[in-house]
C-alpha positions, 0 to 999 in steps of 0.5 A: 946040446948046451946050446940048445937047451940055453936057446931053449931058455932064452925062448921062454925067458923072453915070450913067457913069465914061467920061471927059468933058472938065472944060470941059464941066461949067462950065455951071451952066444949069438948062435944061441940068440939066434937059435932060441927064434927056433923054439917060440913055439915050444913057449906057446905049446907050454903055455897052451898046456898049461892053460889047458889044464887050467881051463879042466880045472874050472868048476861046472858053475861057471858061465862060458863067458867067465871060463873065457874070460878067466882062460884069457887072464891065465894066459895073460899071466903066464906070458907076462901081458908082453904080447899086449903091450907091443899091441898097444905100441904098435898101434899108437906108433902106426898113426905117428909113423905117418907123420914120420919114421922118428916119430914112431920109434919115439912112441915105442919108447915112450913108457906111456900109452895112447887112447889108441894103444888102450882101444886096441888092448881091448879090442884084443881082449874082447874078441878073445873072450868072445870067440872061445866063449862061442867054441864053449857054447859049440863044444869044442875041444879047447885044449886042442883049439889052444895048442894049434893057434898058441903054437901057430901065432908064435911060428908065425913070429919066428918066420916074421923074425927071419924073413923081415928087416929089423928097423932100428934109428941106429943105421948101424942096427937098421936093416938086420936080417937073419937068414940062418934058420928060414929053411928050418922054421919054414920047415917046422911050419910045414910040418905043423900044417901036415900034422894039423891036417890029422887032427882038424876038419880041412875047412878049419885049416883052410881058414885058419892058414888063409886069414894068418897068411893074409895078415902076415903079409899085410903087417909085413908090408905096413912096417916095412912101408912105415919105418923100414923093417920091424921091431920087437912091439910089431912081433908081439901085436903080430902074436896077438892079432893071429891068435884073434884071427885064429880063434874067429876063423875057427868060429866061422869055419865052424859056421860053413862046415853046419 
């Protein structure tokens, strides 16, 4: 049970900024370590109910724009902005990998950011905006849109993490893979998809799996082609990316369904 709870805490003091006791994070158990992969989406439902109740909150004059766009800052500060900057890396490092493998992990070390790695940021952030602006205007149940996409990227990442090759200039670290929790992730997915089928319009789920599955299968195939494996930046663009892909293929499934 104490490993689990230290997993637990592991999980939400790396994906999130939510305050986690300093005592918690004395475990150095590799179990633990690998374990806290199982409870990533525990962080994104968290962070989608407390986004949630913050998006509640709004006052009525607000525009659905700007209730957009201040849910995209809520959930920036709650997860640290750590998602968006492996976005900015991965694509700065994704031009410089063509070059050559050294060259990218070089860019994802380099504290500084690329004219690419900013387009991208902003790119992310106004397709954000944008498709929960059009499920305001639709009258959709946010709270709800929230919880499956916030959990859904995030199981996505811990799949991504037991099912790839970590990439490392180290040869010692290169080619690292976890397979102790593939069937339990598997598993959770699974069971996450069942219970969606409950709760959204099929034509929502159809979207929602084939566009995620679609791009998780070419982010994978791109890393691994480029550097060998993938790193902690490709996890957090991977998170970003799906939550982009989820909210529009709502949108659009939403479009077909009228």
């Amino acid at each position: 049970m104490l490993r689990h709870i230290k997993a637990v805490a592991l999980a939400f003091g790396l994906l999130t900024r939510i305050p986690i006791p300093s005592k918690c994070f004395t475990c150095t158990e590799k179990m633990a370590s690998d374990l806290a992969v199982c409870y990533y989406p525990l962080t994104g439902l968290v962070i989608a109910l407390l986004s949630s109740l913050v998006f509640i909150l709004f006052p009525n004059s607000f525009s659905d724009f700007l209730s957009a766009s201040a849910l995209v800052v809520v959930i920036i500060i709650l997860t640290g902005g750590i998602h968006l900057d492996g976005v900015s890396d991965s694509f700065d490092a994704m031009f410089a990998a063509h070059k050559s493998p050294e060259r990218a992990f070089k860019v994802f070390k380099d504290p500084n950011t690329g004219a690419l790695g900013v387009v991208s940021v902003v790119s992310v952030l106004l397709i954000k905006a944008a498709a929960l602006e059009s499920l305001i205007q639709l009258n959709q149940n946010i709270p709800l849109i929230l919880i499956w996409v916030l959990v859904f990227s995030r199981l996505l990442c811990s799949l991504f993490i037991v099912v790839s090759n970590y990439a490392s200039e180290s040869s010692l670290d290169a080619g690292a893979h976890s397979h102790k929790y593939q069937k339990q992730i598997i598993l959770i997915i699974l069971l996450w998809i069942t219970l969606s089928l409950m709760v959204l319009p099929w034509q929502w789920l159809l979207c929602l799996v084939f566009s995620n599955v679609l791009f998780f299968m070419y982010w994978q195939h791109l890393w691994a082609k480029l550097i060998g494996g993938y790193t902690g930046d490709n996890l957090g663009a991977l998170v970003e990316i799906s939550e982009c892909l989820s909210f529009i293929s709502i949108v659009i499934a939403i479009g077909l369904v009228q």
